[in-house]
BAFI-3210 file (N, C-alpha, C; in Angstrom, 3 decimals, decimal comma, padded with zeros to 6 digits):
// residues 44
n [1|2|3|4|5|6|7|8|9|10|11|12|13|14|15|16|17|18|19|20|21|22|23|24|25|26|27|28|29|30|31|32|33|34|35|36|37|38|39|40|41|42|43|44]
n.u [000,845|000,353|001,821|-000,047|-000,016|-002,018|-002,523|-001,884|-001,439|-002,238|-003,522|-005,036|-007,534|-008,529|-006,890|-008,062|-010,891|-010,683|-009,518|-011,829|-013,542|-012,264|-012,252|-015,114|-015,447|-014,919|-011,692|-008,507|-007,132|-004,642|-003,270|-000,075|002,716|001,009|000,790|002,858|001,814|000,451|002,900|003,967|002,285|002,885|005,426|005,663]
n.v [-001,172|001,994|005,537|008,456|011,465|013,647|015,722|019,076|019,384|021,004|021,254|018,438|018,111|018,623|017,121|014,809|015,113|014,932|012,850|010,765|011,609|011,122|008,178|007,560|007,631|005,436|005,277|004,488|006,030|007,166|008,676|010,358|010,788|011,697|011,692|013,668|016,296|016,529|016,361|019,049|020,703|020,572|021,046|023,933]
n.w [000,000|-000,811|000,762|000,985|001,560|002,557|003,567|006,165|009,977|012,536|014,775|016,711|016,584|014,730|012,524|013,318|012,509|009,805|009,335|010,232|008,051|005,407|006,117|006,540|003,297|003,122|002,782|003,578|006,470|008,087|010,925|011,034|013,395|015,887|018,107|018,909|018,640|020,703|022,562|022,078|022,856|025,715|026,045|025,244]
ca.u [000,000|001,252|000,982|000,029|-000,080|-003,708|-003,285|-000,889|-002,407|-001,054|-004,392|-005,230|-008,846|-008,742|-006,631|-009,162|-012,135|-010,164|-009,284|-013,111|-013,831|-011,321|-013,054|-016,201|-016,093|-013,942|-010,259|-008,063|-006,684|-003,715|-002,270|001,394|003,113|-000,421|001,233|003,972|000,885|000,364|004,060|003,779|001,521|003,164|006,451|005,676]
ca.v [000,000|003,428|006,371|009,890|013,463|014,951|017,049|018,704|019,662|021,596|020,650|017,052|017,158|018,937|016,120|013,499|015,156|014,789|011,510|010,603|012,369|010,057|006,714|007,344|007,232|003,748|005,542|004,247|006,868|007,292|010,453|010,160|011,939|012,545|011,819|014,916|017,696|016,347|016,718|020,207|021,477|020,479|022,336|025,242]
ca.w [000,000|-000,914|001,809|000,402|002,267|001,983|004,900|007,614|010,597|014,340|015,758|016,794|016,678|012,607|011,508|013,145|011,793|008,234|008,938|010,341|006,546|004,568|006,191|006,222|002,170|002,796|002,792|004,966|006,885|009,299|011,896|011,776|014,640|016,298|019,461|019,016|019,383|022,352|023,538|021,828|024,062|027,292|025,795|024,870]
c.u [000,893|000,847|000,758|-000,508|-000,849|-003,637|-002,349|-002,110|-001,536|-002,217|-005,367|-006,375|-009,270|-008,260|-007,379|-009,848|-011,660|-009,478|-010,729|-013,836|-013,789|-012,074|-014,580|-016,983|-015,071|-012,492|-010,047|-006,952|-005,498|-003,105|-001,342|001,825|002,049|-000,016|002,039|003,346|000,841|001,101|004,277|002,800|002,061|004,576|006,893|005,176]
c.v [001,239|004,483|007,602|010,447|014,101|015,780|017,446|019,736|020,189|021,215|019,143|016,596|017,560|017,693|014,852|013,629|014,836|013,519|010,838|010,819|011,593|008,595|006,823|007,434|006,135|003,889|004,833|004,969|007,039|008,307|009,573|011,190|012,396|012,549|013,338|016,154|017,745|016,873|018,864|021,028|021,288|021,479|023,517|026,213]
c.w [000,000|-000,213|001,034|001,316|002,011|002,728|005,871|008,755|011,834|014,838|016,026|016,112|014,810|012,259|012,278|012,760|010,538|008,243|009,265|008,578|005,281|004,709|005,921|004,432|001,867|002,514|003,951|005,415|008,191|009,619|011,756|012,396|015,061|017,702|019,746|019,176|020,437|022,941|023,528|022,607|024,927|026,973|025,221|025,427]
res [x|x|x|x|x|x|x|x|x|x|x|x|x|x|x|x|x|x|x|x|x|x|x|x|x|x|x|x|x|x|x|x|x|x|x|x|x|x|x|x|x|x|x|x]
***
C-alpha cells in the first residue's frame, strides 16, 4: 500500500475530523506523529 499526504495539521482534533472524513467514504486513513501535538503542548 502506498501512503500519500492529503493534509498537515497543528491541531489534533482537525486532523481526526479529516481523517473521520477520509473513512467514512472507505479511505483508509492514518495520523502520523499525532502523538507529538500532544508533547507540543506540554512544551511550549
Amino acid at each position: 500500500m502506498q501512503l500519500v499526504t492529503v493534509g498537515t495539521y497543528d491541531n489534533l482534533i482537525e486532523a481526526e475530523l479529516a481523517k473521520l472524513q477520509l473513512e467514512s467514504c472507505d479511505i483508509h486513513a492514518v495520523l502520523k506523529d499525532a502523538e507529538m501535538v500532544h508533547l507540543m503542548l506540554f512544551t511550549t
